[in-house]
VEXTIDREN-839129 format. One line per field, with one value per residue (C-alpha): x, y negated, z; residue number from 1; residue in three letters. Coordinates in nm, 3 decimals, padded with zeros to 5 digits. Layout:
x: X, ...
y: Y, ...
z: Z, ...
seq: NUM, ...
type: Ala, ...
This chain:
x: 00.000, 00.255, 00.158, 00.252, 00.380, 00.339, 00.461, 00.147, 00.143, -00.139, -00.085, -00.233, -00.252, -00.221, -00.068, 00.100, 00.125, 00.329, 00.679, 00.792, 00.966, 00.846, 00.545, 00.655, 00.276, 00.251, 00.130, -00.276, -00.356, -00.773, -00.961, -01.268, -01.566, -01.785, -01.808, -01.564, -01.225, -00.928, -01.090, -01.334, -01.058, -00.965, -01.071, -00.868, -00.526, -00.619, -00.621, -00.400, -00.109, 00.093, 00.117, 00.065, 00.186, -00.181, -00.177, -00.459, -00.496, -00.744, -00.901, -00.830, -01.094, -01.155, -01.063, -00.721, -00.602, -00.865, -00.569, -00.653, -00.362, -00.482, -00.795, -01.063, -01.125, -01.257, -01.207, -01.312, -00.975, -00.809, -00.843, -00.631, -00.388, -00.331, -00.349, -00.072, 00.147, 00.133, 00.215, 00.524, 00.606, 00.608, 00.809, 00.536, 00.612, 00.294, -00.003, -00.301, -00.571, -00.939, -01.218, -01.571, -01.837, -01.636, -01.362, -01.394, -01.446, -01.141, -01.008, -01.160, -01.048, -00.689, -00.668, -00.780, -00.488, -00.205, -00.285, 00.058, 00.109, -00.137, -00.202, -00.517, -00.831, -01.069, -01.443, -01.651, -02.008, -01.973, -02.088, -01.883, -02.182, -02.226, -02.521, -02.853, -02.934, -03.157, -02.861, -02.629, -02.891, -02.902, -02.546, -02.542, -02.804, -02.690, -02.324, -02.510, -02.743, -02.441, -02.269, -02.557, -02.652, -02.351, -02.331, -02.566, -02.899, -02.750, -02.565, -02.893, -03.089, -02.827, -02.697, -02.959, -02.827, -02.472, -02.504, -02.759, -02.901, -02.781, -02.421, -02.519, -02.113, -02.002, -02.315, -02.157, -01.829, -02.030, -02.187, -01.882, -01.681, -01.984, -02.007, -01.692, -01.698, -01.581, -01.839, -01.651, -01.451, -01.749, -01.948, -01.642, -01.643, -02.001, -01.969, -01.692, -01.831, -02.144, -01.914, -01.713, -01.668, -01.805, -01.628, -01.822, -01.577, -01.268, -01.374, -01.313, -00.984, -00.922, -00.627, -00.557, -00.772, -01.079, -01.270, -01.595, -01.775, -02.125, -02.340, -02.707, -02.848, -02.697, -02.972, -02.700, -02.550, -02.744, -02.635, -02.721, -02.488, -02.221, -02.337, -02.299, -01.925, -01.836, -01.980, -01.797, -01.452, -01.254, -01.120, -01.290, -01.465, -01.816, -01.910, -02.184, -02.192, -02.506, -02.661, -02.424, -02.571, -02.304, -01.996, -01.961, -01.609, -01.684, -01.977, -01.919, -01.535, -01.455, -01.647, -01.520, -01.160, -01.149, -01.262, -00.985, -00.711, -00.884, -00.826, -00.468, -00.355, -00.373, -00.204, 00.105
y: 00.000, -00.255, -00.649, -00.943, -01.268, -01.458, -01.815, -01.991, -01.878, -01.668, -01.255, -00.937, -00.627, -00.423, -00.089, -00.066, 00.328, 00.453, 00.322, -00.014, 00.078, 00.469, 00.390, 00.323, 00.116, -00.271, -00.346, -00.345, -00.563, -00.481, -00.694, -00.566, -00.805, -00.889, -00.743, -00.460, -00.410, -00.227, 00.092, 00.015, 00.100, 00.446, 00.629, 00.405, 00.440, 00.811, 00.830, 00.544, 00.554, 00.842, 00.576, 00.261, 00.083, 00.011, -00.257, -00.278, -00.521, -00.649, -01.062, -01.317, -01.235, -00.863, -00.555, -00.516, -00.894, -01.060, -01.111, -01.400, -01.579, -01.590, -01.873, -01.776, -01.934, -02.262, -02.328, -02.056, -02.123, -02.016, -01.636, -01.678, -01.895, -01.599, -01.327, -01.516, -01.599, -01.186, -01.100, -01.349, -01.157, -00.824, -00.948, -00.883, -01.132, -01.010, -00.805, -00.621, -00.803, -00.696, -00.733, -00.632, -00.854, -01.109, -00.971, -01.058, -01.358, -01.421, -01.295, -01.571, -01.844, -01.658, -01.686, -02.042, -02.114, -01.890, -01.720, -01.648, -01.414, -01.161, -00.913, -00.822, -00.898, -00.637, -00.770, -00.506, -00.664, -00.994, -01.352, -01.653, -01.898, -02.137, -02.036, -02.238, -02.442, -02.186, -01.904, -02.155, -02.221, -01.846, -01.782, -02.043, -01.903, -01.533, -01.659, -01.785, -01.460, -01.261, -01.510, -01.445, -01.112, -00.930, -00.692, -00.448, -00.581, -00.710, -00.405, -00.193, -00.448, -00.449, -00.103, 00.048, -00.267, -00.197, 00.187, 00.336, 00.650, 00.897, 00.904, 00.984, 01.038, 00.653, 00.501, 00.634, 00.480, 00.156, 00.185, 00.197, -00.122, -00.354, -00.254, -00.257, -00.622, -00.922, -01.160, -01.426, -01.345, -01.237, -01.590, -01.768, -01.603, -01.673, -02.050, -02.094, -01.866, -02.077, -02.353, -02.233, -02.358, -02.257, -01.996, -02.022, -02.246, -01.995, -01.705, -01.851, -01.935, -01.567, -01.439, -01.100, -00.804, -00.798, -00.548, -00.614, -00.299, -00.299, -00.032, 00.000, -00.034, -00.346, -00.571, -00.834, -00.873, -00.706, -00.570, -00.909, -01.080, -00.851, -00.859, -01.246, -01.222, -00.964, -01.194, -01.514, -01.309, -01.338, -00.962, -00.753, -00.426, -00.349, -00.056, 00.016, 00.294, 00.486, 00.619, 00.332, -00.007, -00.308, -00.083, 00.150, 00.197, 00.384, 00.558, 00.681, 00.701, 00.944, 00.716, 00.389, 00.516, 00.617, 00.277, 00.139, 00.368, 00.283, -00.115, -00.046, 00.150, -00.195, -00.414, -00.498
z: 00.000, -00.071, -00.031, -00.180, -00.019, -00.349, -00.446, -00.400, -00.062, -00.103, 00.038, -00.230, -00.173, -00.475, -00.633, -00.914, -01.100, -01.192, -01.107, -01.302, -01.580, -01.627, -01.869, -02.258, -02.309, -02.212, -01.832, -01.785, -01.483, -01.379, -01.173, -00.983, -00.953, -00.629, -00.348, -00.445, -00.380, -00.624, -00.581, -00.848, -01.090, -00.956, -01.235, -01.508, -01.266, -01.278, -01.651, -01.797, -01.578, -01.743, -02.055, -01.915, -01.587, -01.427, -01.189, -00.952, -00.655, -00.432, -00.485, -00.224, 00.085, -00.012, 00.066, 00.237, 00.068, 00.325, 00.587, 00.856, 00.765, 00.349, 00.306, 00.119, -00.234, -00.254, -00.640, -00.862, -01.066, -00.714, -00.886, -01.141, -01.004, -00.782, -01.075, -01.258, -00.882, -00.866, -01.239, -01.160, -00.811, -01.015, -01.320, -01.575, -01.851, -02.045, -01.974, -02.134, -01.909, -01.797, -01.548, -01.464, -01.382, -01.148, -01.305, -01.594, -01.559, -01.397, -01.711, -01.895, -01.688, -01.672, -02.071, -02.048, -01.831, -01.948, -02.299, -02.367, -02.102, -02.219, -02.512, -02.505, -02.338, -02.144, -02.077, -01.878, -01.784, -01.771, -01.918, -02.028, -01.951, -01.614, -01.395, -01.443, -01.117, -00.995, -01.032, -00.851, -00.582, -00.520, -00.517, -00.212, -00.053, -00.061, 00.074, 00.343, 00.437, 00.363, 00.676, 00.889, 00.825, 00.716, 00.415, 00.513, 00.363, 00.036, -00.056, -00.049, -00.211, -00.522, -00.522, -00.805, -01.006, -01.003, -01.070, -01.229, -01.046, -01.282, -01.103, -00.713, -00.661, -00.839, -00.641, -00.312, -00.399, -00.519, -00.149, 00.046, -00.127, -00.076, 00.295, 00.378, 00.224, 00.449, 00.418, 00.508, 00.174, -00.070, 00.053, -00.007, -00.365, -00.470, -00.333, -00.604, -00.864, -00.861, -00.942, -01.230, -01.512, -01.900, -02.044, -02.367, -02.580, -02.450, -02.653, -03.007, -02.882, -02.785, -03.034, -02.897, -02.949, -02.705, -02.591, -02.505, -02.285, -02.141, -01.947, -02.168, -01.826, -01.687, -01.617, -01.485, -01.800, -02.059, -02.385, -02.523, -02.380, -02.453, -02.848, -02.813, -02.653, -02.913, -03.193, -03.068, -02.995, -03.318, -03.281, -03.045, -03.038, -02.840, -02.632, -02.537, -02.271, -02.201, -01.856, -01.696, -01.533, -01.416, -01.335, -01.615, -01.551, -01.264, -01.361, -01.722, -01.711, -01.929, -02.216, -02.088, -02.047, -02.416, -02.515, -02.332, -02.436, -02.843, -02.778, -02.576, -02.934, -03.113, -02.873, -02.975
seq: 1, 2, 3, 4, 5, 6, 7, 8, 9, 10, 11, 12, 13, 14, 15, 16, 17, 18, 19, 20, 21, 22, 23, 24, 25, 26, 27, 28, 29, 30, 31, 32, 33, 34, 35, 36, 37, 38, 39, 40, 41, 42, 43, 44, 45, 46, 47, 48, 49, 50, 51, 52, 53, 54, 55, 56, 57, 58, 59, 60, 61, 62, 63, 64, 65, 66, 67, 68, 69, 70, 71, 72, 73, 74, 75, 76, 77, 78, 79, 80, 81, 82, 83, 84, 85, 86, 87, 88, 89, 90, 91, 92, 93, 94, 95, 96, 97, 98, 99, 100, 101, 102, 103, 104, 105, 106, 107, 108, 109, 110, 111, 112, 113, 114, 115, 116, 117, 118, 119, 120, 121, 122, 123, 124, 125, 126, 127, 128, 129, 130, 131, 132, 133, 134, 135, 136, 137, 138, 139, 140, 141, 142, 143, 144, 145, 146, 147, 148, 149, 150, 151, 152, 153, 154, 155, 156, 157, 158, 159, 160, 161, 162, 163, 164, 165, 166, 167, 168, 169, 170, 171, 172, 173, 174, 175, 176, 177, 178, 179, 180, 181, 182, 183, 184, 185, 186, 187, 188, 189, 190, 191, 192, 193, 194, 195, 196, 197, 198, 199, 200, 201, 202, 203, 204, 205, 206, 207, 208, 209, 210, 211, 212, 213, 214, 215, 216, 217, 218, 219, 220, 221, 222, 223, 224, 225, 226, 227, 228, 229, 230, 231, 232, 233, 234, 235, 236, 237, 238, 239, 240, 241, 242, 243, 244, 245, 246, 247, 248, 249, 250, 251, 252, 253, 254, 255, 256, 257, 258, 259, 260, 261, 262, 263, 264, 265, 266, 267, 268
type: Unk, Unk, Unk, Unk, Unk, Unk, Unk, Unk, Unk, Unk, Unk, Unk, Unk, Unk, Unk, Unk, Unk, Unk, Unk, Unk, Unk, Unk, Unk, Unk, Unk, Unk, Unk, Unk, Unk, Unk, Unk, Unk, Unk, Unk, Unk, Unk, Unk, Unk, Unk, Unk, Unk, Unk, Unk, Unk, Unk, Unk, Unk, Unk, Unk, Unk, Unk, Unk, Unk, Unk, Unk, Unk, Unk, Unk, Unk, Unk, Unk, Unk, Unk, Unk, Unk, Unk, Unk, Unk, Unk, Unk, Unk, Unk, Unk, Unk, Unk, Unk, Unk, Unk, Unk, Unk, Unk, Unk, Unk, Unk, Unk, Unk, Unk, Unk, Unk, Unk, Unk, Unk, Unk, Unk, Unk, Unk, Unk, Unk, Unk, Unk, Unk, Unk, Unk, Unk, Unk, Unk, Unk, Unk, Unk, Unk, Unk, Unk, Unk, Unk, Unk, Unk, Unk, Unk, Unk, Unk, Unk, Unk, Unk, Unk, Unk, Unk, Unk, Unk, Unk, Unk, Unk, Unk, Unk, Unk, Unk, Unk, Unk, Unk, Unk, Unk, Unk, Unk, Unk, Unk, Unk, Unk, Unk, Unk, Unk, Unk, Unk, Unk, Unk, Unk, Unk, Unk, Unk, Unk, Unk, Unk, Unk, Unk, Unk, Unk, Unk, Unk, Unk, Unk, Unk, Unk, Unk, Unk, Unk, Unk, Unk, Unk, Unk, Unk, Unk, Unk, Unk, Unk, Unk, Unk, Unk, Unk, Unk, Unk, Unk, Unk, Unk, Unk, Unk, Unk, Unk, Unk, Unk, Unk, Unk, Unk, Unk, Unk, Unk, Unk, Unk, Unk, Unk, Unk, Unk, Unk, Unk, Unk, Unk, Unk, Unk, Unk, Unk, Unk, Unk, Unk, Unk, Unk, Unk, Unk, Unk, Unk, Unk, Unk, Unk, Unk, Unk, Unk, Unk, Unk, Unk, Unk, Unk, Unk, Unk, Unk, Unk, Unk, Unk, Unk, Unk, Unk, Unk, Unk, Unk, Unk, Unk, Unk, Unk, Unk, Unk, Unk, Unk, Unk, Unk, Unk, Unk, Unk, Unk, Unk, Unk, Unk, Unk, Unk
């Protein structure tokens, strides 16, 4: 479980498979979405790691990076200054990126800020546009009940959203990250995601081959939106994964993991 002190001051925990240096492919760095921790990615470590170096790590204020002594986020952008302060701390030069939900859009606003640094870009259930004012009001409000109330009531409100019942084993797994939350750290997150900015006018910009993956069930981000992304990218694939909501990556993996090993072929 090795941790990061990085630059910015900021402590990660991450893991990084296999050993730097052992895998001929280019780095993939995944980031899980809210209120999950690295774990979400154990079946792409699992797979991908005897060609690729996979580096997973936990966000600012979840999972085992929510020390006392590391603030939560207060700017959205706070993400992926800390995503690029880590790829620095590990010597990665240039990365395959990608994210889920969340994640991925902290991949978005990572592009916007450093493009150069990455090869290709990985967008798992997820939406480039700014929340209406009623989405943003929400957000608020659930950072707040999640303060009061803890994780408890919110996790089995959501839980048939982010996986779809045909997986009992990935709904577990989906189960135990949201509990074992902070929620200190996930209200701190949906204050600044409510916040963020448009993503929209990133995409055209995108010059590396996308991938663009969506679970036919996601009710979050519908297929819809992933066509849209897809048809804005200027080279990206779509997947669409079937009998898989908002985390496909964890409930379809076999199907999602050849996607990803497709888009990794043309990376260069």
């Amino acid at each position: 479980m090795p941790t990061a002190q990085l630059s910015n001051g900021i402590q990660l925990t991450y893991d990084d498979h296999p050993a730097p240096g052992t895998a001929p492919g280019i780095p993939l760095v995944l980031v899980h979405g809210h209120p999950f921790d690295r774990s979400l990615w154990h079946p792409q470590v699992a797979a991908l790691a005897g060609t690729h170096r996979v580096i997973t790590f936990d966000l600012r204020g979840y999972g085992e990076s929510a020390a006392p002594s590391t603030p939560p986020v207060t700017d959205f952008g706070d993400f992926a200054r800390d995503l690029e302060a880590l790829l620095d701390h590990l010597g990665v030069v240039r990365c395959a990126l990608g994210g889920v939900s969340m994640g991925g859009q902290i991949a978005m606003d990572a592009y916007a800020r450093f493009p150069e640094r990455i090869a290709g870009l990985l967008l798992a259930d997820t939406s480039p546009a700014v929340d209406t004012e009623a989405g943003k009001a929400f957000r608020r409000e659930t950072a707040e009940r999640l303060l009061a109330e803890g994780m408890k009531g919110y996790a089995d409100e959501v839980l048939h959203k982010m996986a779809a019942a045909y997986n009992p084993e990935a709904a577990a797994h989906v189960l135990r990250m949201m509990l074992a939350a902070p929620p200190q750290g996930a209200a701190a997150a949906l204050r600044a995601r409510a916040d963020r900015p448009d993503y929209s006018q990133v995409l055209p910009k995108v010059t590396v081959p996308s991938l663009v993956v969506v679970g036919r069930d996601d009710t979050y981000t519908p297929v819809a939106d992933a066509e849209a992304m897809h048809a804005t990218l200027p080279d990206s694939h779509l997947t669409v994964i079937e009998q898989a909501a908002h985390l496909p990556n964890l409930e379809r993996p076999k199907e999602f993991n050849a996607a990803v090993r497709d888009w990794l072929s043309r990376l260069a």
